[in-house]
C-alpha positions as CSV (number, residue, x, y, z in Angstrom):
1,X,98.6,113.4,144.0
2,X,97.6,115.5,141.1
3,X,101.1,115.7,140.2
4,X,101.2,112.0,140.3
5,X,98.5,111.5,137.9
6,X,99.8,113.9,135.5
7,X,103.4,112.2,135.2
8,X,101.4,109.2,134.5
9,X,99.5,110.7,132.1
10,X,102.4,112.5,130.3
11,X,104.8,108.8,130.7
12,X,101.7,106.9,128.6
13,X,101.3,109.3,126.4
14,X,105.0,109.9,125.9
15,X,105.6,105.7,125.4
16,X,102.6,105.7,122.8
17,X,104.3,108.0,120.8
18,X,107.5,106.7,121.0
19,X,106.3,103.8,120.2
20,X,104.3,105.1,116.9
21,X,107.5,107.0,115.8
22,X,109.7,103.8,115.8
23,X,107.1,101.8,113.9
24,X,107.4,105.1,111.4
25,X,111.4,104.9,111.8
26,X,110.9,101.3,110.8
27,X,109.1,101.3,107.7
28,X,109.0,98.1,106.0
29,X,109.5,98.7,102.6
30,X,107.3,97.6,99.5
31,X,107.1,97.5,95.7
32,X,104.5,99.4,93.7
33,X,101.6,97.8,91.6
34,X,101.9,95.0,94.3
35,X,98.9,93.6,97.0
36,X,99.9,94.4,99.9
37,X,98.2,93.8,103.7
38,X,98.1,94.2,107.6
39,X,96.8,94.2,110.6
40,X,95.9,96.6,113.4
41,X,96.2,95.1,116.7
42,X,93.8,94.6,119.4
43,X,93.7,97.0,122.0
44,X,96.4,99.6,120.7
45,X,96.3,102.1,118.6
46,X,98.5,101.3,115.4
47,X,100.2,102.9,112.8
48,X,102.0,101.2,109.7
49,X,104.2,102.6,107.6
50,X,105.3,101.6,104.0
51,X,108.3,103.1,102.1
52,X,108.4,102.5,98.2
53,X,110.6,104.4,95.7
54,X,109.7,105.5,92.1
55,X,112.3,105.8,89.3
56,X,110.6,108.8,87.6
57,X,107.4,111.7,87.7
58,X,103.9,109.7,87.3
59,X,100.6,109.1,88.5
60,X,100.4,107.6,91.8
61,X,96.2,105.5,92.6
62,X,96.4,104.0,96.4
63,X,93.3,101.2,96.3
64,X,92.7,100.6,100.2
65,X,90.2,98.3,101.8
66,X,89.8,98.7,105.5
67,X,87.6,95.9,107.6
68,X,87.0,95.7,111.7
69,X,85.8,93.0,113.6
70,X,84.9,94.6,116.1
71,X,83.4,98.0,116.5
72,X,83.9,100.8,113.9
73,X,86.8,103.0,113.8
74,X,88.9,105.3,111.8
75,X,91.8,104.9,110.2
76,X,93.9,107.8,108.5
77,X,95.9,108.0,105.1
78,X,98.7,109.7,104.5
79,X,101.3,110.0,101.4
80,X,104.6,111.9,102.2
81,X,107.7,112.1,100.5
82,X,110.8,111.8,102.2
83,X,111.0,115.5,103.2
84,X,108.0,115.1,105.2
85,X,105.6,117.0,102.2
86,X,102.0,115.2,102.4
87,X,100.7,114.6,98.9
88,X,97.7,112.9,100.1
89,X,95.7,112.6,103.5
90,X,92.3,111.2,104.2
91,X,90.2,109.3,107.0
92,X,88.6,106.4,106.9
93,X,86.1,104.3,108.8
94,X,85.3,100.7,107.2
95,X,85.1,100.1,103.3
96,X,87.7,101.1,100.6
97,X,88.8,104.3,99.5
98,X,90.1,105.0,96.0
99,X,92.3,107.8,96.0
100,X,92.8,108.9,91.7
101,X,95.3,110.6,90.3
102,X,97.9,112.0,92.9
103,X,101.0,112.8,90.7
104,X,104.4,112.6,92.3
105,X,108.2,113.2,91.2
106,X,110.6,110.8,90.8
107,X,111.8,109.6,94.9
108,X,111.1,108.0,97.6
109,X,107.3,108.1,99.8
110,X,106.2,107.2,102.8
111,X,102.3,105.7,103.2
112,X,101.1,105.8,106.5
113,X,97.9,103.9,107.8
114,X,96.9,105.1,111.3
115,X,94.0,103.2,113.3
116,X,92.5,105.5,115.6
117,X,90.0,105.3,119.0
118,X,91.0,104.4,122.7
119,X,93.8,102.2,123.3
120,X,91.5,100.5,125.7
121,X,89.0,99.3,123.4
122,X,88.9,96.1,122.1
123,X,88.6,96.3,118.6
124,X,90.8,94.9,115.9
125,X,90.8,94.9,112.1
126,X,92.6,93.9,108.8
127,X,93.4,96.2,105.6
128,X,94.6,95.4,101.9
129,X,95.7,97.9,99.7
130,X,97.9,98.6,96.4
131,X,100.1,101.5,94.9
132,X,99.4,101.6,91.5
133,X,102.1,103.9,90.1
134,X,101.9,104.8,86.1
135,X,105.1,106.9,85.1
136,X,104.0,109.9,83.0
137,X,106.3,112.1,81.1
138,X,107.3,115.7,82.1
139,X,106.3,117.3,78.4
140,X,102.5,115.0,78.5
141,X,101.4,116.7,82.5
142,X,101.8,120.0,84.1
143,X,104.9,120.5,86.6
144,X,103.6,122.1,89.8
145,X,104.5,124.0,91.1
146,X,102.8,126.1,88.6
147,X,100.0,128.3,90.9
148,X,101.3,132.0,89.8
149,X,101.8,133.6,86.4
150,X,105.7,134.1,87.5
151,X,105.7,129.8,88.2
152,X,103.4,129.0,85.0
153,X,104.4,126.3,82.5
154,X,105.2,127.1,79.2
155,X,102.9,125.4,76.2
156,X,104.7,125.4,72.6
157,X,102.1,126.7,70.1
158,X,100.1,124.1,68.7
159,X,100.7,121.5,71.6
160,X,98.4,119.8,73.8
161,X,99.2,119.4,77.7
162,X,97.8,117.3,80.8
163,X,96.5,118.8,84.1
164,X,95.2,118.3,87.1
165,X,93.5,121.0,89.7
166,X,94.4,118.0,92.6
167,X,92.6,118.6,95.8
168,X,95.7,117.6,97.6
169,X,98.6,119.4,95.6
170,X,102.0,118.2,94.5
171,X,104.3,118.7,97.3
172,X,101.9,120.2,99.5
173,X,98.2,120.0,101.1
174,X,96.4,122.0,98.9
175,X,92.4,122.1,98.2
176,X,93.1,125.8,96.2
177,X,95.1,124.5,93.1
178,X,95.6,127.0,90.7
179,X,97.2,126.3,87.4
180,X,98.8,128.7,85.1
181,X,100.1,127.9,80.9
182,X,102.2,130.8,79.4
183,X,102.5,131.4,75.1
184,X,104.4,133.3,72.8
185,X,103.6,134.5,70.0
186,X,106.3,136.0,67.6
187,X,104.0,137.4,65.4
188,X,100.5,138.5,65.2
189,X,97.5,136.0,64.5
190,X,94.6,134.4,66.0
191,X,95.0,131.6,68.9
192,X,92.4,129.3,69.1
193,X,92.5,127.6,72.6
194,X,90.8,124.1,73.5
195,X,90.0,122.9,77.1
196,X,88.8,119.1,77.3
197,X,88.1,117.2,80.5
198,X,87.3,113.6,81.5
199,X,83.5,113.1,82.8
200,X,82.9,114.3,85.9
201,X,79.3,114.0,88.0
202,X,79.9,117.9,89.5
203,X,82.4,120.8,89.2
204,X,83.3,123.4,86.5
205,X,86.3,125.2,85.8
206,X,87.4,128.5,85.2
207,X,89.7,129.6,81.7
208,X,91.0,132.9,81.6
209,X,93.3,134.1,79.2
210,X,95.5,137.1,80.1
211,X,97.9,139.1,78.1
212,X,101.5,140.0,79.7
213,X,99.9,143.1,81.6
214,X,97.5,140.9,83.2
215,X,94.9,142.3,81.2
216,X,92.0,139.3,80.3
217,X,91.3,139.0,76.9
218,X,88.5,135.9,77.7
219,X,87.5,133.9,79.6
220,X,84.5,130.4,79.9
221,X,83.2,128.4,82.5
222,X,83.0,124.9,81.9
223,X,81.4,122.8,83.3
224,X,81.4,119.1,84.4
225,X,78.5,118.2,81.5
226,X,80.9,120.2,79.1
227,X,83.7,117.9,77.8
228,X,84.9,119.5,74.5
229,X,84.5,123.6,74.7
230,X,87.0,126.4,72.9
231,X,87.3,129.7,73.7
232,X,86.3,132.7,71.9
233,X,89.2,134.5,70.9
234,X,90.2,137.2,68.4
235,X,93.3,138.7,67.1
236,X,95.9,139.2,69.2
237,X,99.1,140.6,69.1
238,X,102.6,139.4,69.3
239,X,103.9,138.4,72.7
240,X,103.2,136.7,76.3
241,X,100.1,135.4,77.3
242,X,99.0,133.4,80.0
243,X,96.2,130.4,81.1
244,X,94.6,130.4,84.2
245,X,92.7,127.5,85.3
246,X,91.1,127.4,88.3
247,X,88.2,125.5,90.3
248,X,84.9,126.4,90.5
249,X,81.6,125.8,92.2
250,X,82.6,121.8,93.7
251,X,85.6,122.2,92.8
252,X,86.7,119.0,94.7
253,X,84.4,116.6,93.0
254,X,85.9,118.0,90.2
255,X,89.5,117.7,91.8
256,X,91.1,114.9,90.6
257,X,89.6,114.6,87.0
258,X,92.2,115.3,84.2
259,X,91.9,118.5,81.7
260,X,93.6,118.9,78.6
261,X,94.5,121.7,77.0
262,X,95.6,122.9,73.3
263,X,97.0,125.8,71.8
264,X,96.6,126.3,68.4
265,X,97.8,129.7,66.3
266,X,96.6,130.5,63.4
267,X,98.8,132.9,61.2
268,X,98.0,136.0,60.0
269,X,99.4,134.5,56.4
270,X,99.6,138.2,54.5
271,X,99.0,141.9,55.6
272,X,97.9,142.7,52.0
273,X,94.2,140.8,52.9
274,X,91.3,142.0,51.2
275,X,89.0,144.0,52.9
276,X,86.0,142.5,51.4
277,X,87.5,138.4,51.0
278,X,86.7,137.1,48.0
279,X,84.7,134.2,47.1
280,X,86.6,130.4,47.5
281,X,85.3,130.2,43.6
282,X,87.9,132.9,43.2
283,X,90.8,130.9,44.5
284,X,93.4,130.3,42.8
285,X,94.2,127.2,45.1
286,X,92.1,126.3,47.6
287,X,93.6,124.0,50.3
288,X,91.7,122.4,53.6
289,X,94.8,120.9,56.5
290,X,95.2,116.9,56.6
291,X,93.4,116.5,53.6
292,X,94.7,115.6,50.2
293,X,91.9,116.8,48.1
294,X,92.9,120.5,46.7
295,X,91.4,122.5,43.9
296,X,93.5,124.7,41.1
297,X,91.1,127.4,39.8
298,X,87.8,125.2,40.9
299,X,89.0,122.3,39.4
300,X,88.9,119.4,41.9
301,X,92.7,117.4,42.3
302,X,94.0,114.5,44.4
303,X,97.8,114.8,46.4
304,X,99.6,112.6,47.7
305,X,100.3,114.5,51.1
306,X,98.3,116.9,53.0
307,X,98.6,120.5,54.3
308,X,99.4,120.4,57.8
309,X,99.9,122.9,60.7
310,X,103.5,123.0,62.2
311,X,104.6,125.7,65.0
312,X,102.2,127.6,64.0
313,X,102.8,127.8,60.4
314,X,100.4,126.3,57.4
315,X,102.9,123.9,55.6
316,X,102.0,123.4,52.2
317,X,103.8,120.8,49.1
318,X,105.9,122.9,47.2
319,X,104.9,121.3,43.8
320,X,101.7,122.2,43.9
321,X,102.0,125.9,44.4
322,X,104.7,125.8,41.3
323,X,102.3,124.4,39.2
324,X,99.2,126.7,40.1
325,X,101.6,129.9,39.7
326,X,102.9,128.4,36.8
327,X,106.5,128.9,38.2
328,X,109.2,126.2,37.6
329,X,111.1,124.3,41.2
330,X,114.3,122.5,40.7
331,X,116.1,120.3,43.6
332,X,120.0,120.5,44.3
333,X,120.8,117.5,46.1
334,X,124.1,118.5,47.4
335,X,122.7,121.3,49.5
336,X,119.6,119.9,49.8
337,X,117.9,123.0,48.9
338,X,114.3,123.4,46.4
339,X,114.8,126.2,44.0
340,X,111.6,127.7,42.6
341,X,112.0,130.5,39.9
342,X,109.5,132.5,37.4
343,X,107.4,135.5,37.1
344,X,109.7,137.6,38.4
345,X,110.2,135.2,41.5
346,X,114.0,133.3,42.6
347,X,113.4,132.0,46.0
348,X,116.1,129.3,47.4
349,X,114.5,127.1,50.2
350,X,117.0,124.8,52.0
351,X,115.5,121.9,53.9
352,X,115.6,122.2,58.0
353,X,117.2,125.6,57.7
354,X,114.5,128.1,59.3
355,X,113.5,130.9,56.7
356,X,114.3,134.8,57.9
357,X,111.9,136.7,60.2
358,X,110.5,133.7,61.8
359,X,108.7,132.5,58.9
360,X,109.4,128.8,59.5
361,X,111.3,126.0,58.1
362,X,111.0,123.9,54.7
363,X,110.6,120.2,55.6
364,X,110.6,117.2,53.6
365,X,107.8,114.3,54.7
366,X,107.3,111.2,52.7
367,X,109.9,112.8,50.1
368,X,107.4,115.7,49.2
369,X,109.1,119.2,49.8
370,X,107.0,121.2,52.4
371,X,107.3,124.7,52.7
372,X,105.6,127.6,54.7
373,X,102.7,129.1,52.8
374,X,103.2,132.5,54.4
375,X,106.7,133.1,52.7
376,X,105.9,131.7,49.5
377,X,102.8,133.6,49.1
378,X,104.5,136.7,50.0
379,X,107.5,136.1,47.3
380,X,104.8,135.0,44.7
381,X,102.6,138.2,45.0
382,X,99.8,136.5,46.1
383,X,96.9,137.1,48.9
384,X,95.5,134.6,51.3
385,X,92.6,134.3,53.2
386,X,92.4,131.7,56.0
387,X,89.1,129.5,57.4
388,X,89.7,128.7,60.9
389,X,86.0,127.2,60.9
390,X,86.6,124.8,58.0
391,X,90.4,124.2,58.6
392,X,90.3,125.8,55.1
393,X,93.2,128.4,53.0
394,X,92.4,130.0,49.7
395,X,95.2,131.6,47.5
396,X,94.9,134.6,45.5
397,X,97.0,136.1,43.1
């Protein structure tokens, strides 16, 4: 007799899930940023499955609302790509659940809405819900996985990137996320690094910076009330260095809100510094990046273009350094190249063709010749002496 019972028991049980799996097999498939409904049926417990495809990476939000008419039970969420990798899980009883941010490849998903309780019970119930799916590019978000220095995501200097510490992963279940940035720099200078987040109600992170011996060099604690925050960093020499951000204290309320995160070098313009800096009075030119107001030996001038920071060099217009060192700059249009020549100096600087030694490139914007301060200063004889507080530069010769 107890035999008996047990094949029963094993036959139902076996039919139920049978029956679940083909109603997975047979996924009806649906279009994102589209309504979408259904029903669970009385007395059975149900399952639905929706397929839906997505041309490229983004940002996937599932909107569910969930209502029973009789009794109160739960229902479960899950988001899996076609490998079977859940990106997203969660159970429900009534009312709505809004999931945020879940970012996702380009492919093909799965979602899964599972009622629970007896299958004896009468109870039955209706959901709506919608995928609302945002594509994002690869160079504006972090690409997981990117949880170890050896898997971290390289940031160009002076760039600004996305990211996420998701609750639920990218191509796992994952309440640990750990994200690592890797740098290089090719010469010496000072990095200033920036960490921004959307409000939060709770949760801090954790920003270490660690040089290519897994040494930390520093390191802050943000937390949710904290939006805007750098961190303090000094001198530091040519080579790799690494991010890590991780969660701290609730670090899934904090889970799902977006942090950004910038890079900026700041070039160590001249080894012949003075000790002892001298006084911006003292300038020969004093310049301040993205604005056009400049002074030549403290007296106050108006450009028509600013200084500006590009891969981690100060770009500065060409003219203007010619006329503070009194030097004369002549354009050859076949080659493209600005000539600049006088006391003492001959320096050929062809447009888009990067300088020796990694000193950057000449540029032209809005027909104004741009050229790295760095090298010119060096071939002038001059000194500079840089501001990182006031975005400022000061000349000396």
């Amino acid at each position: 007799m107890k035999k008996f019972v047990r094949l029963i028991a094993f036959v139902v049980l076996t039919t139920v899930h049978l029956m679940l799996f083909a109603i997975s097999v047979n996924a009806r498939e649906i279009r994102v940023n589209e309504n979408q409904s259904g029903h669970f049926e009385r007395y059975h417990a149900s399952k639905h499955t929706y397929s839906f495809n997505v041309s490229s990476a983004g940002k996937i939000d599932i909107e569910a609302f969930i209502t029973y008419d009789n009794g109160c039970w739960f229902t479960s969420i899950t988001l899996s790509d076609s490998q079977g990798n859940i990106f997203y899980s969660f159970d429900l009883d009534t009312g709505d659940i809004h999931t945020g941010a879940i970012r996702v490849p380009a492919g093909s998903y799965t979602l899964d809405f599972n009622s629970g309780g007896e299958i004896t019970n009468e109870w039955w119930g209706d959901f709506q819900f919608i995928i609302n799916f945002m594509p994002e590019s690869a160079s504006e978000f972090e690409q997981e996985p990117n949880d170890t220095a050896d898997t971290a995501n390289v940031i160009q200097l002076n760039s600004t990137v996305r990211g996420n510490l998701s609750d639920i992963g990218t191509l796992r279940f994952n309440r640990d996320d750990i994200d690592w940035f890797k740098f290089t720099l090719n010469n010496s200078g000072r990095v200033d690094i920036n960490f921004k987040h959307a409000t939060a109600d709770f949760g801090m992170w954790n920003v270490e910076l660690f040089d290519d011996f897994m040494i930390l060099q520093t390191s802050k604690r943000v937390f949710f009330n904290e939006t805007d925050v750098n961190l303090d960093t000094q001198r530091l020499e040519k080579g790799d260095y690494y991010i890590k951000i991780s969660g701290g204290g609730e670090h899934e309320d904090s889970s799902n809100v977006d942090y950004i995160i910038t890079v900026n070098y700041v070039e160590e313009l001249t080894q012949s510094q003075p000790t002892t800096p001298q006084t911006p009075q003292q300038a020969i030119i004093k310049f301040q990046i993205n604005n056009t107001t400049y002074t030549i030996n403290g007296n106050s001038r108006q450009s028509e273009a600013a200084p500006f920071i590009a891969n981690g060099r100060t770009m500065v217009p060409l003219r203007i350094i010619a006329e503070a060192f009194g030097v004369e700059v002549d354009w050859i249009a076949q080659t493209r190249t600005a000539t600049v020549s006088g006391n003492g100096a001959n320096i050929s600087l062809p447009l888009d063709v990067p300088l020796p030694n990694n000193m950057g490139t000449p540029v032209s914007v809005g027909g104004r010749t741009f050229v790295p301060l760095a090298h010119v200063a060096e071939v002038l004889g001059a000194t500079t002496r840089w501001d990182g507080e006031e975005q400022t530069v000061y000349i000396y010769q």
